[in-house]
C-alpha positions as semicolon CSV with decimal commas, in nm:
position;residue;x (nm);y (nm);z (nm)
1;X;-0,571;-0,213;-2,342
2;X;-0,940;-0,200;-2,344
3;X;-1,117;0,085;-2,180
4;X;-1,301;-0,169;-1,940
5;X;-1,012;-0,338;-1,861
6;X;-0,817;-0,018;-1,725
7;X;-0,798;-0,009;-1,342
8;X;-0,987;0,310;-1,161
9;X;-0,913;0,418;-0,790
10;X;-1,273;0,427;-0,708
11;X;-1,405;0,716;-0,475
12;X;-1,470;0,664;-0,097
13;X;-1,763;0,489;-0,061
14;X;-1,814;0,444;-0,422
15;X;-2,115;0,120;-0,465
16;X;-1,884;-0,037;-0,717
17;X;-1,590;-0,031;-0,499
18;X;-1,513;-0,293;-0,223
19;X;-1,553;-0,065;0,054
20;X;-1,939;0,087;-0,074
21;X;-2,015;0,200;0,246
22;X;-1,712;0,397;0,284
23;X;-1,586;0,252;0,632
24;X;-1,213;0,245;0,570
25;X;-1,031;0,517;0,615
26;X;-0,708;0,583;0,365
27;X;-0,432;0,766;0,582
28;X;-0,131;0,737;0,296
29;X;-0,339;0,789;0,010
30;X;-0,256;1,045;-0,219
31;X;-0,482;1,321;-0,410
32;X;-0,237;1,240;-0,730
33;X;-0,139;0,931;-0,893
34;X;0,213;0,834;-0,834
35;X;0,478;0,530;-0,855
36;X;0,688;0,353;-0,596
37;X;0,736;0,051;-0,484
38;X;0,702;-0,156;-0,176
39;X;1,039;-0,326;-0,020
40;X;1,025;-0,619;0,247
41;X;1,311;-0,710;0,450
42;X;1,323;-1,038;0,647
43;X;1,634;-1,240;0,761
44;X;1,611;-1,476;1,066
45;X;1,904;-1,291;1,202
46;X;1,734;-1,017;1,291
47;X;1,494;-1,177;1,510
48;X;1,246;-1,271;1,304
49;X;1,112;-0,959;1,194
50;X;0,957;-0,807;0,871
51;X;1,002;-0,484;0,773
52;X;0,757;-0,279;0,563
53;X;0,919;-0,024;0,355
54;X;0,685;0,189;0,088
55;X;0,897;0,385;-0,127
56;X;0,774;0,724;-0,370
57;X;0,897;0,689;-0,741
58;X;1,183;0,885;-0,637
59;X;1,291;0,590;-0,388
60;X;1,229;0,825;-0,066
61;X;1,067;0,660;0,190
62;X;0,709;0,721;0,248
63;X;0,615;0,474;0,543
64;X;0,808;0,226;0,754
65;X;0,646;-0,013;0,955
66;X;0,803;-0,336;1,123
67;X;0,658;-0,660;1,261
68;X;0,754;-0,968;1,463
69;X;0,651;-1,292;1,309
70;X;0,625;-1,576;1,584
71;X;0,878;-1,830;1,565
């Protein structure tokens, strides 16, 4: 892959980035690069819900959030 085509995490507040001004705020960011995967549950049986799973490369789970969709 071409060196311009590799894809940076850019600093906070970084002019290049598409936050330059460095207004949002990252609370699950890491300091080190890492896999994992994201997995999203939704089935009508359950009320019409989605449910946000983030996963480390190790599959442990990082962050769970869930949210009603309207019907």
């Amino acid at each position: 892959m071409e060196p311009s085509l590799i894809p940076t995490l850019a600093a906070v507040g970084d002019p290049q980035s598409t936050d330059p001004d460095g207004s949002i705020k990252q609370l699950y960011r890491h300091k080190e690069r890492s896999g994992g995967f994201l997995m999203i549950e939704s089935a009508p049986r359950k009320r019409y819900r989605r449910v946000f799973i983030f996963h480390d490369e190790n599959g442990e789970v990082l962050h769970k959030s869930t949210m009603r969709v309207r019907n």
